[in-house]
Biopython code that builds the backbone (N, CA, C, O; Angstrom):
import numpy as np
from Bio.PDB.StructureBuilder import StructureBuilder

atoms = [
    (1, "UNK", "N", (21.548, 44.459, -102.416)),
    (1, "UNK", "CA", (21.090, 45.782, -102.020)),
    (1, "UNK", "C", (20.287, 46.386, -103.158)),
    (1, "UNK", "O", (20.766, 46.402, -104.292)),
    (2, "UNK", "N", (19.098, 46.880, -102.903)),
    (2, "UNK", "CA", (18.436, 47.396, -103.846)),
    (2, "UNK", "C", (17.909, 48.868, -103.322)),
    (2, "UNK", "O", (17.690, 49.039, -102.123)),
    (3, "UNK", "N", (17.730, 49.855, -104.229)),
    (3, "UNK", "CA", (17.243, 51.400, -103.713)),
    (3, "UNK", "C", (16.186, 51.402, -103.990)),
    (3, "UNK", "O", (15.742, 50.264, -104.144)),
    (4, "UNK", "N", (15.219, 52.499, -104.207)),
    (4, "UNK", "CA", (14.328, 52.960, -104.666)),
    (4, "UNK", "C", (14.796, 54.780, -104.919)),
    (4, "UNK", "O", (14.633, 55.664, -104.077)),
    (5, "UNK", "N", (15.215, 54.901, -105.893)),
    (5, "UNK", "CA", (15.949, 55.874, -106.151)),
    (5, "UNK", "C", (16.247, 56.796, -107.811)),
    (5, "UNK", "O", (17.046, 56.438, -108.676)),
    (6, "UNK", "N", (15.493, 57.810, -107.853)),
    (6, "UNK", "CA", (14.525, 58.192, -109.177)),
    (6, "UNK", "C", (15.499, 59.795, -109.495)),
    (6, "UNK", "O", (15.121, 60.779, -110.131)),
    (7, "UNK", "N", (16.198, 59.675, -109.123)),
    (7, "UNK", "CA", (17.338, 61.013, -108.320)),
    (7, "UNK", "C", (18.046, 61.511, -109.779)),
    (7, "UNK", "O", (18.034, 62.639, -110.270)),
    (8, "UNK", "N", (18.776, 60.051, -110.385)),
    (8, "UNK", "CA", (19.321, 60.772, -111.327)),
    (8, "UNK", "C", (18.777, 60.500, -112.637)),
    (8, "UNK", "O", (19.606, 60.446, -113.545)),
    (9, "UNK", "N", (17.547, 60.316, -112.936)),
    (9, "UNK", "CA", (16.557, 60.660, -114.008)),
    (9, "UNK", "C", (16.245, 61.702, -114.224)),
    (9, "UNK", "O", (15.937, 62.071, -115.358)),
    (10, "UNK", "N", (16.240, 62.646, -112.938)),
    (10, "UNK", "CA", (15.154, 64.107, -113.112)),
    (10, "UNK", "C", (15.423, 64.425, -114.629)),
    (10, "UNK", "O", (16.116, 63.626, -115.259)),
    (11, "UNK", "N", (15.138, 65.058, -114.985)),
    (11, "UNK", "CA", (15.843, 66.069, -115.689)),
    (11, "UNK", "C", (15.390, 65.386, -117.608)),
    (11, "UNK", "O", (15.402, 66.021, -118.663)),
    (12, "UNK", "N", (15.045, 63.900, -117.347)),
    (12, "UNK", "CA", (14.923, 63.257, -118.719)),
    (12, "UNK", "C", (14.194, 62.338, -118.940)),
    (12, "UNK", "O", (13.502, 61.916, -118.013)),
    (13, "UNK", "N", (14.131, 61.861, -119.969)),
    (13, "UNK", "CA", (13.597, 61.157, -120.626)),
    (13, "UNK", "C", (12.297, 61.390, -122.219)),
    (13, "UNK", "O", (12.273, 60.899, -123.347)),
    (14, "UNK", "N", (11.149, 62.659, -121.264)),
    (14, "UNK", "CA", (10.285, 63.079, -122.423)),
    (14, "UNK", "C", (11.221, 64.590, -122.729)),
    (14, "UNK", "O", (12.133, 64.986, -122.003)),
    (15, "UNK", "N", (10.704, 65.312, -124.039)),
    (15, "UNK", "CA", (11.352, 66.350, -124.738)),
    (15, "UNK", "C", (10.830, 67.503, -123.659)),
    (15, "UNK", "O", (9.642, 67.341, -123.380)),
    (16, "UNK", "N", (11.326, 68.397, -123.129)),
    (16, "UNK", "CA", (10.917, 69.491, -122.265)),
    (16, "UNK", "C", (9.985, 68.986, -121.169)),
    (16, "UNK", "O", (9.403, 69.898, -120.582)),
    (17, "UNK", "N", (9.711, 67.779, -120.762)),
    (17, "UNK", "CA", (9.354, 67.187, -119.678)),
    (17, "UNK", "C", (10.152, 66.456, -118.624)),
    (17, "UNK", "O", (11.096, 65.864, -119.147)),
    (18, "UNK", "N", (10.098, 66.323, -117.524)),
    (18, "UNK", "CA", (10.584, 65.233, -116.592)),
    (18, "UNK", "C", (10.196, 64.146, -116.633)),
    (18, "UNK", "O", (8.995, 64.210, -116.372)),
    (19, "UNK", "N", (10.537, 62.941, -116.843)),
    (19, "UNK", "CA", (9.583, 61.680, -116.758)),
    (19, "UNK", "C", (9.239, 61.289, -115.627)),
    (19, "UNK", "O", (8.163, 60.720, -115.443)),
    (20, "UNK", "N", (10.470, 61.637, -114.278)),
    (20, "UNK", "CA", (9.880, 61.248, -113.316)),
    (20, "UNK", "C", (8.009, 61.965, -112.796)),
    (20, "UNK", "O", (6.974, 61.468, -112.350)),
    (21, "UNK", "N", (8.505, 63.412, -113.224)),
    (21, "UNK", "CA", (7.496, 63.976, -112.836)),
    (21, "UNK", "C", (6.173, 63.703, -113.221)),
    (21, "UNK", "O", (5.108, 63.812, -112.614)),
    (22, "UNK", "N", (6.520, 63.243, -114.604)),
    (22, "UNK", "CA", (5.127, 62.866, -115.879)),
    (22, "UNK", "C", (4.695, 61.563, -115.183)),
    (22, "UNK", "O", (3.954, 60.901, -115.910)),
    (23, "UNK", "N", (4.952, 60.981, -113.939)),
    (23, "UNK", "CA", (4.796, 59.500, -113.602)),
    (23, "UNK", "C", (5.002, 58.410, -114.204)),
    (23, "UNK", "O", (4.397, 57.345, -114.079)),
    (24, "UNK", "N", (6.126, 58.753, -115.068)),
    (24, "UNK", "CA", (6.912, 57.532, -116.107)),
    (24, "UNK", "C", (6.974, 56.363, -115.582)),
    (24, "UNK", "O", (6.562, 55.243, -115.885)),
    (25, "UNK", "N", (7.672, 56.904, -114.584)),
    (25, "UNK", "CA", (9.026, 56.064, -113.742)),
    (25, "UNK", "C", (8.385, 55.496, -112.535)),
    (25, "UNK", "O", (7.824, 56.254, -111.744)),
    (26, "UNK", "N", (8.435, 53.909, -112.286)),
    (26, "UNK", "CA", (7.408, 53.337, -111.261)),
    (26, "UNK", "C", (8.405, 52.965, -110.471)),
    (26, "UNK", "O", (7.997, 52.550, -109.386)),
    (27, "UNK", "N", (9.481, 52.955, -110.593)),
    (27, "UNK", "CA", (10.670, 52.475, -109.641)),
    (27, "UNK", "C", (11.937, 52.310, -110.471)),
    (27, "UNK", "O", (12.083, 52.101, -111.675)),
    (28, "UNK", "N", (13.022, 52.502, -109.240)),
    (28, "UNK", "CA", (14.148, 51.779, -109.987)),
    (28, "UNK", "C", (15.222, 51.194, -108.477)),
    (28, "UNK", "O", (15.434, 51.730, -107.389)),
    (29, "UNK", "N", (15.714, 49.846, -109.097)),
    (29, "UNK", "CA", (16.271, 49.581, -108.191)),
    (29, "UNK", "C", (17.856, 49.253, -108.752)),
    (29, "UNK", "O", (18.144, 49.279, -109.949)),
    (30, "UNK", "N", (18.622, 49.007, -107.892)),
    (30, "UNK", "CA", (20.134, 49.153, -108.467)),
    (30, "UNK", "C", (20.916, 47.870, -107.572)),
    (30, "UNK", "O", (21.060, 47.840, -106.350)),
    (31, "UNK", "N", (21.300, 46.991, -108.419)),
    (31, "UNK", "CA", (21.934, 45.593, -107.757)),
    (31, "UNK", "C", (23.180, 46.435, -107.029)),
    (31, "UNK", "O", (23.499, 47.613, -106.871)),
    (32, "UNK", "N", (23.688, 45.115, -106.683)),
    (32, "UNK", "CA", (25.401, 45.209, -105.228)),
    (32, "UNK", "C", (26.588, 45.451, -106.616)),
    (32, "UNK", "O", (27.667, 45.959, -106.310)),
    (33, "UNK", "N", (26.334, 45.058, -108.166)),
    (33, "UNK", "CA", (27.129, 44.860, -109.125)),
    (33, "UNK", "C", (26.713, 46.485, -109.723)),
    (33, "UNK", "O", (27.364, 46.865, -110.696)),
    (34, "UNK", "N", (25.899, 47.209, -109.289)),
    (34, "UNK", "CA", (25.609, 48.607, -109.646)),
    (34, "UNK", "C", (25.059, 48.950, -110.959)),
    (34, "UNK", "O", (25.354, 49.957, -111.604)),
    (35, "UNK", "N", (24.141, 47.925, -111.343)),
    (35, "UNK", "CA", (23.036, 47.724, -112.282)),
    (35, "UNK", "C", (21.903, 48.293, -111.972)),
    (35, "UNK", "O", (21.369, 47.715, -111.025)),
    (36, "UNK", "N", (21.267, 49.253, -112.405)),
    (36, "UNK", "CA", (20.269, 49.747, -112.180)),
    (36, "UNK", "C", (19.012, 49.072, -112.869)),
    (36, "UNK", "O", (18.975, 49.005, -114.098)),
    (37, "UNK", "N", (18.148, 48.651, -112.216)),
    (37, "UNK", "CA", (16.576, 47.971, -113.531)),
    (37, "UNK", "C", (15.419, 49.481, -113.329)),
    (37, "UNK", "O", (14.862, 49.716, -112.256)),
    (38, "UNK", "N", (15.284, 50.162, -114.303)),
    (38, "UNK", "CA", (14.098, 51.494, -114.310)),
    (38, "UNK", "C", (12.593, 50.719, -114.811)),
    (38, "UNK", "O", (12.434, 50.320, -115.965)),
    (39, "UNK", "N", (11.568, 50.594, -113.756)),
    (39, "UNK", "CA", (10.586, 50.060, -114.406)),
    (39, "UNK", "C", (9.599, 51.179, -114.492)),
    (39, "UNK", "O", (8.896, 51.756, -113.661)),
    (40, "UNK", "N", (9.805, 51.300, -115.904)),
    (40, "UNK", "CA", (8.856, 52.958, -117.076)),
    (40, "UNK", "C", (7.820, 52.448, -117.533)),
    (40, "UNK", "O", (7.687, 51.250, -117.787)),
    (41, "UNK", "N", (7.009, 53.288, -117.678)),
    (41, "UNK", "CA", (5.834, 52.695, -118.762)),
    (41, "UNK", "C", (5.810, 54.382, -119.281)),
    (41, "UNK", "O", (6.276, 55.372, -118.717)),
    (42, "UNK", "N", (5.182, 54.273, -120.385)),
    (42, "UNK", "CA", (5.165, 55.220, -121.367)),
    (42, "UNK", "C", (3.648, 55.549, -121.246)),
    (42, "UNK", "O", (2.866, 54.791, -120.672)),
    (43, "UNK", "N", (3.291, 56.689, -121.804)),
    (43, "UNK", "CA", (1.717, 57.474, -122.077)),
    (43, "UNK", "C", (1.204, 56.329, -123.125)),
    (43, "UNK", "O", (0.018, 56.265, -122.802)),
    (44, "UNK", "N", (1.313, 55.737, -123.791)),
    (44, "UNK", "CA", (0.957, 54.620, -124.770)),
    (44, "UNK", "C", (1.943, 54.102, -125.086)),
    (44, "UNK", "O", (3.073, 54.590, -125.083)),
    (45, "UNK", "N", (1.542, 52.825, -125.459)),
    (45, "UNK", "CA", (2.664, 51.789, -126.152)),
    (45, "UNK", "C", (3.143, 51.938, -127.125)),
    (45, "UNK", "O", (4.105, 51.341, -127.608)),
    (46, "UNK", "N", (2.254, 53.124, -127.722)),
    (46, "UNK", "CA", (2.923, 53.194, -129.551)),
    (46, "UNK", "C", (3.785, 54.260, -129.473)),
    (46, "UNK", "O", (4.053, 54.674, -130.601)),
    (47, "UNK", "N", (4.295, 54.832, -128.644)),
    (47, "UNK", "CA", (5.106, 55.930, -128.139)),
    (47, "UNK", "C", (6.469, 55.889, -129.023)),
    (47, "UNK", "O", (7.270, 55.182, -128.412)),
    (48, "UNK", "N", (7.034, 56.374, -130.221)),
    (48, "UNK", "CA", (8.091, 56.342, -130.567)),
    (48, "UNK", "C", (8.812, 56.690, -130.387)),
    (48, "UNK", "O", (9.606, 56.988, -131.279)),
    (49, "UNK", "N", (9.147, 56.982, -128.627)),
    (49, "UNK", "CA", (10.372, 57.689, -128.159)),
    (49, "UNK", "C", (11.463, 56.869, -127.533)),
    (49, "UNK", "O", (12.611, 57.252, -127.306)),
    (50, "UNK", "N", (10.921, 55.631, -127.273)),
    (50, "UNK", "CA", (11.513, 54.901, -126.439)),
    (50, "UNK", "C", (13.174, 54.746, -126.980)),
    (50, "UNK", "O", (13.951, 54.848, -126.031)),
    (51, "UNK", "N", (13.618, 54.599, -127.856)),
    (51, "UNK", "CA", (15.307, 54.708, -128.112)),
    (51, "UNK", "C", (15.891, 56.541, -127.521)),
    (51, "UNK", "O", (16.883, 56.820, -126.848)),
    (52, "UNK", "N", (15.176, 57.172, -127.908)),
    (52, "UNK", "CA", (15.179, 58.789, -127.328)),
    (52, "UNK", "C", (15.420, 58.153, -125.827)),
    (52, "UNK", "O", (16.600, 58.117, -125.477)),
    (53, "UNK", "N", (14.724, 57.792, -125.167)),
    (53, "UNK", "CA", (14.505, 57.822, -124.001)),
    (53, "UNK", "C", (15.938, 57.024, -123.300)),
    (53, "UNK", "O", (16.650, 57.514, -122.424)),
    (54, "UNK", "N", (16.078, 55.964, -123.815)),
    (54, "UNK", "CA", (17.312, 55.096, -123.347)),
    (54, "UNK", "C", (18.419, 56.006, -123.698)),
    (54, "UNK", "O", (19.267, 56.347, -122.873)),
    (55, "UNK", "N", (18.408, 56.343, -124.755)),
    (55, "UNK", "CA", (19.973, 57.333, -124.833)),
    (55, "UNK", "C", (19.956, 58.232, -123.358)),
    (55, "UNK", "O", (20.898, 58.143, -122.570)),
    (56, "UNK", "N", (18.653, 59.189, -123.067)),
    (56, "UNK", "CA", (18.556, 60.253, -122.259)),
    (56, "UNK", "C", (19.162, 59.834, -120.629)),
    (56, "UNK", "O", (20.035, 60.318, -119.909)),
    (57, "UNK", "N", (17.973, 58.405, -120.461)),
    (57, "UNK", "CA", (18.342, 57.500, -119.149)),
    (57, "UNK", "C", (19.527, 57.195, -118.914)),
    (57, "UNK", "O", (20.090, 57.248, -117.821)),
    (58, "UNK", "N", (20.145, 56.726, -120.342)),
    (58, "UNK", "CA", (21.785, 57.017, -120.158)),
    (58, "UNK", "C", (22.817, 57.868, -120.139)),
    (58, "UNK", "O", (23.821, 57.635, -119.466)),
    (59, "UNK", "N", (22.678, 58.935, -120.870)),
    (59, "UNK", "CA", (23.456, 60.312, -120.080)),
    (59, "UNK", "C", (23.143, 60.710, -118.787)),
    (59, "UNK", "O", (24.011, 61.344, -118.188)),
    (60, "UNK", "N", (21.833, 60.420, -118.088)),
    (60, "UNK", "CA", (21.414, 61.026, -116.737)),
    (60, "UNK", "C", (22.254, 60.117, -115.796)),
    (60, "UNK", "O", (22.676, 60.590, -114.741)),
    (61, "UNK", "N", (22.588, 58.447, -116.243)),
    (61, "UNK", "CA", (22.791, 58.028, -115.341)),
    (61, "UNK", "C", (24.395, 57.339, -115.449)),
    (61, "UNK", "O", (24.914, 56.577, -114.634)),
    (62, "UNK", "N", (24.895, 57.792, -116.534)),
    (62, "UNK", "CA", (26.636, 57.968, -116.628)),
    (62, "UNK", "C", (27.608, 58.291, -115.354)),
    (62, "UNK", "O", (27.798, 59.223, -114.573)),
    (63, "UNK", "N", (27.974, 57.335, -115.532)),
    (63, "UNK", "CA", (28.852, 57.326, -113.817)),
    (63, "UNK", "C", (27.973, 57.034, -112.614)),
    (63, "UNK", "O", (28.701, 56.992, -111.623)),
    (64, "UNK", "N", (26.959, 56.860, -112.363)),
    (64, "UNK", "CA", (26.157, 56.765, -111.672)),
    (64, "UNK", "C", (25.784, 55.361, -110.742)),
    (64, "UNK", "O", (25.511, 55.011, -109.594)),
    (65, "UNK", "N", (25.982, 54.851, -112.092)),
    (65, "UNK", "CA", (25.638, 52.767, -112.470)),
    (65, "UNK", "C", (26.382, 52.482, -113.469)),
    (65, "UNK", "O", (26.472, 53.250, -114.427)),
    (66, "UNK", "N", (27.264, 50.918, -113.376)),
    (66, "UNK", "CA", (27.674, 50.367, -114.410)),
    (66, "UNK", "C", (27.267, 50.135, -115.197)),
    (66, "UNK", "O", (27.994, 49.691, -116.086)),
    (67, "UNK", "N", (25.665, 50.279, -115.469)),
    (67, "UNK", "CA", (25.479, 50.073, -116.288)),
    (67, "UNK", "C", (23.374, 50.177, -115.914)),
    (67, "UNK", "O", (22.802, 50.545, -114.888)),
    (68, "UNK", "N", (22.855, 49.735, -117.095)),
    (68, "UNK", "CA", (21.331, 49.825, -116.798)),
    (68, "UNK", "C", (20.624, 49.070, -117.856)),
    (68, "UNK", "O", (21.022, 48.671, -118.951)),
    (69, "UNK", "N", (19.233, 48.949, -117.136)),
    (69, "UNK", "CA", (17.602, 48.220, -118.484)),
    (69, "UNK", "C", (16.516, 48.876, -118.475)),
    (69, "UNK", "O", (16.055, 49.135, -117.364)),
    (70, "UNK", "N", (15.995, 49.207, -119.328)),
    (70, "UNK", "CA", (14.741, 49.504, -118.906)),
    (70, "UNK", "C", (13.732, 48.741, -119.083)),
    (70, "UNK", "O", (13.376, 48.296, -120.174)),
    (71, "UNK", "N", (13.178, 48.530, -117.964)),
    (71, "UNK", "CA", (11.563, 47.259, -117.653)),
    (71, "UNK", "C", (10.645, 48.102, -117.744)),
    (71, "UNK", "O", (10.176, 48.800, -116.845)),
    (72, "UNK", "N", (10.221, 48.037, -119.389)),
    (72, "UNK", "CA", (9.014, 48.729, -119.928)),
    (72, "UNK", "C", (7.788, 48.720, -119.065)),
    (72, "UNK", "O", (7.428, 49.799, -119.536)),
    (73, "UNK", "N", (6.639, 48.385, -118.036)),
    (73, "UNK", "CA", (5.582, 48.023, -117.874)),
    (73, "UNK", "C", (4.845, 48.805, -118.368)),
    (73, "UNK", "O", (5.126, 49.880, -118.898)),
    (74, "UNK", "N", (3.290, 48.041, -118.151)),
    (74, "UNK", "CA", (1.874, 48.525, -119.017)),
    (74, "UNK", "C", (1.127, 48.757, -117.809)),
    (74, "UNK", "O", (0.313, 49.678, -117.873)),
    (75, "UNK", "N", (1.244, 47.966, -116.441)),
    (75, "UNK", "CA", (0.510, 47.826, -115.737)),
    (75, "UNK", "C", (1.043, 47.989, -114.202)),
    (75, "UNK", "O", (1.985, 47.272, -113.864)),
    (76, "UNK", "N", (0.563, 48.768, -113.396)),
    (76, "UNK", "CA", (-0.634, 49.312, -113.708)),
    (76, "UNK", "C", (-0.430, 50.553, -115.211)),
    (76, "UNK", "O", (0.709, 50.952, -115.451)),
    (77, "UNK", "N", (-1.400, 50.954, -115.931)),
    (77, "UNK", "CA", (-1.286, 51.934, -116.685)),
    (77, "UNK", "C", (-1.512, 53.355, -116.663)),
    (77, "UNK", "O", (-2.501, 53.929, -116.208)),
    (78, "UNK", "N", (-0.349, 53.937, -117.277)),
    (78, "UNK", "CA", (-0.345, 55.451, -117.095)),
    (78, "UNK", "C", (-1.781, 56.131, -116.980)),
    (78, "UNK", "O", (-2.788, 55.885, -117.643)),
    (79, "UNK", "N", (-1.585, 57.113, -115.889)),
    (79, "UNK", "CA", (-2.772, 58.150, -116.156)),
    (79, "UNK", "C", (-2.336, 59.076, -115.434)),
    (79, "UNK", "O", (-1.558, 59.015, -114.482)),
    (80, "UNK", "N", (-3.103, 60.383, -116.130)),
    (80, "UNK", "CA", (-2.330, 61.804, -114.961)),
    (80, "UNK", "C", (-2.672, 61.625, -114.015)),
    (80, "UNK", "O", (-2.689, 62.637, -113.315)),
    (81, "UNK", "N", (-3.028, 60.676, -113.519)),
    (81, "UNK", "CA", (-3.020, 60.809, -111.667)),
    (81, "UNK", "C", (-2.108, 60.505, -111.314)),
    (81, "UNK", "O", (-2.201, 60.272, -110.109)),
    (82, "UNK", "N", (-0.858, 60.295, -111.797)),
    (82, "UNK", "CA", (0.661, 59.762, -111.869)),
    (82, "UNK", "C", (1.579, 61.088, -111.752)),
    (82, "UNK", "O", (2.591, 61.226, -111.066)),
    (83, "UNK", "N", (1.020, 61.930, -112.518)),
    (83, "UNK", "CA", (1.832, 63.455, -112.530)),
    (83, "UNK", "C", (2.271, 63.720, -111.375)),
    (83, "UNK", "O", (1.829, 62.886, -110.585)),
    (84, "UNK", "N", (3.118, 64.691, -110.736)),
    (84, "UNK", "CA", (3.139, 65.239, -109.852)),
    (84, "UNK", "C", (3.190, 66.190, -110.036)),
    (84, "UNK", "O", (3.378, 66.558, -111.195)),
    (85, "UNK", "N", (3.029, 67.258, -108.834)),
    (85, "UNK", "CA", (2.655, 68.667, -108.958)),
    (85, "UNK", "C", (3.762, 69.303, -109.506)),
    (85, "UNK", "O", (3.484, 70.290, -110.187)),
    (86, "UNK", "N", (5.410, 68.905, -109.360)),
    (86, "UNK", "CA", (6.116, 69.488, -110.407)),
    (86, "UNK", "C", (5.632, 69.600, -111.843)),
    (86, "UNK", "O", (5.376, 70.580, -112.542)),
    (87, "UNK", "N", (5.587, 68.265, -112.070)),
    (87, "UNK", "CA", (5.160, 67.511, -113.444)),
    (87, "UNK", "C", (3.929, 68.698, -113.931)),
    (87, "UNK", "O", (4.025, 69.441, -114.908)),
    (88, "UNK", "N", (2.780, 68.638, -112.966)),
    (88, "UNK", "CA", (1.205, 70.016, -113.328)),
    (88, "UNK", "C", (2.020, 71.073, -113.593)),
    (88, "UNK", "O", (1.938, 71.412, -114.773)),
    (89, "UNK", "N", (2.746, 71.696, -112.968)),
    (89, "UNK", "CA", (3.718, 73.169, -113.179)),
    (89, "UNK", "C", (3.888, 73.048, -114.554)),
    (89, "UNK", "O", (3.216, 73.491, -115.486)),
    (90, "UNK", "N", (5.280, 72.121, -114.511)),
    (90, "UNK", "CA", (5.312, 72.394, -116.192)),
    (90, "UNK", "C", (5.061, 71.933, -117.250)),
    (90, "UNK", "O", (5.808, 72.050, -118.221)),
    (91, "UNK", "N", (3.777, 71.222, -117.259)),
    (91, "UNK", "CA", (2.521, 71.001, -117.854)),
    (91, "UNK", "C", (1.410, 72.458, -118.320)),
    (91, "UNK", "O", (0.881, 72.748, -119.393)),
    (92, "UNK", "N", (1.391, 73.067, -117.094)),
    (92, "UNK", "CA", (0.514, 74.596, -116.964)),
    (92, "UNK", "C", (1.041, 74.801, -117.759)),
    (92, "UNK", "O", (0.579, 74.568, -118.876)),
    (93, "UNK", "N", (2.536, 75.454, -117.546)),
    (93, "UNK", "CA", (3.788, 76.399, -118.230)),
    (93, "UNK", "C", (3.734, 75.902, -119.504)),
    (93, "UNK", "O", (3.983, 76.933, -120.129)),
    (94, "UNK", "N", (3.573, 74.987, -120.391)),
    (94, "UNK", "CA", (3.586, 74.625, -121.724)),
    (94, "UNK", "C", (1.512, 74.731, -122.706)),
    (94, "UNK", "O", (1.054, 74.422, -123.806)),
    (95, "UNK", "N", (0.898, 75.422, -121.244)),
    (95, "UNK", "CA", (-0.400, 75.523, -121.824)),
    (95, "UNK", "C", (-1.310, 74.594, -121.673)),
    (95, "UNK", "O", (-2.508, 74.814, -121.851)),
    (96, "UNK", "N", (-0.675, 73.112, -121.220)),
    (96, "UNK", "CA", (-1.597, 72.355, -120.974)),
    (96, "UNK", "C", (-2.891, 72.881, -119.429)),
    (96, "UNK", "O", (-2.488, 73.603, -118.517)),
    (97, "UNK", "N", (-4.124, 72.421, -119.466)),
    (97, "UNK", "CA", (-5.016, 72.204, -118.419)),
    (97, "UNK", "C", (-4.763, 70.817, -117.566)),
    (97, "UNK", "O", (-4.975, 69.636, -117.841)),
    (98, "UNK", "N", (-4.137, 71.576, -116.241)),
    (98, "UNK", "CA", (-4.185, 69.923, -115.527)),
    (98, "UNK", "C", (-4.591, 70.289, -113.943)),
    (98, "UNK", "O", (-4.721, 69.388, -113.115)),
]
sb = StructureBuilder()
sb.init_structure("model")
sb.init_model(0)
sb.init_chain("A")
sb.init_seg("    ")
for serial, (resi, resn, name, xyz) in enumerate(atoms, 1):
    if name == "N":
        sb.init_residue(resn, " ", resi, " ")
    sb.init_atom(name, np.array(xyz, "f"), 0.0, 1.0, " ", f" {name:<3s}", serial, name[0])
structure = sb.get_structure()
């Protein structure tokens, strides 16, 4: 059994951002053993958040799943056409133009 199910990320991953919203998050699916695989890609590869990020993925998803990975991808690659209009909100709200 696998989901497609981005539910209990909201809330984390970038600092005062959503990742789902930022179009981090390209999927996640969750085995019958309740393993979740999150396949993320980051705004660039040189991104030094990624241990930030696994701690975060893992408080969001505590009790949730026995456990979890994250499947970094590159490709396809990030671009704000990935955002969503939550994501533009509080993007605006921090001053950015989107």
């Amino acid at each position: 059994m696998t989901t497609d199910n981005t539910a209990g990320l909201a809330g984390h991953a970038d600092p005062g951002l959503e990742a789902v919203d930022l179009g981090l998050v390209y999927g996640v699916t969750v085995s019958e053993d309740r393993v979740a695989t999150i396949d993320m890609t980051l705004t660039s590869a040189a991104c030094p958040l990624t241990d930030v990020i696994e701690d975060q993925a893992r408080s969001a998803l505590d009790g949730l799943v026995a456990d979890f990975r994250i499947n970094w991808v590159w490709l396809p690659p990030w671009g704000p056409d990935k955002i969503t209009e939550d994501g533009r909100e509080q993007l605006r709200a921090l001053g950015f133009n989107v």
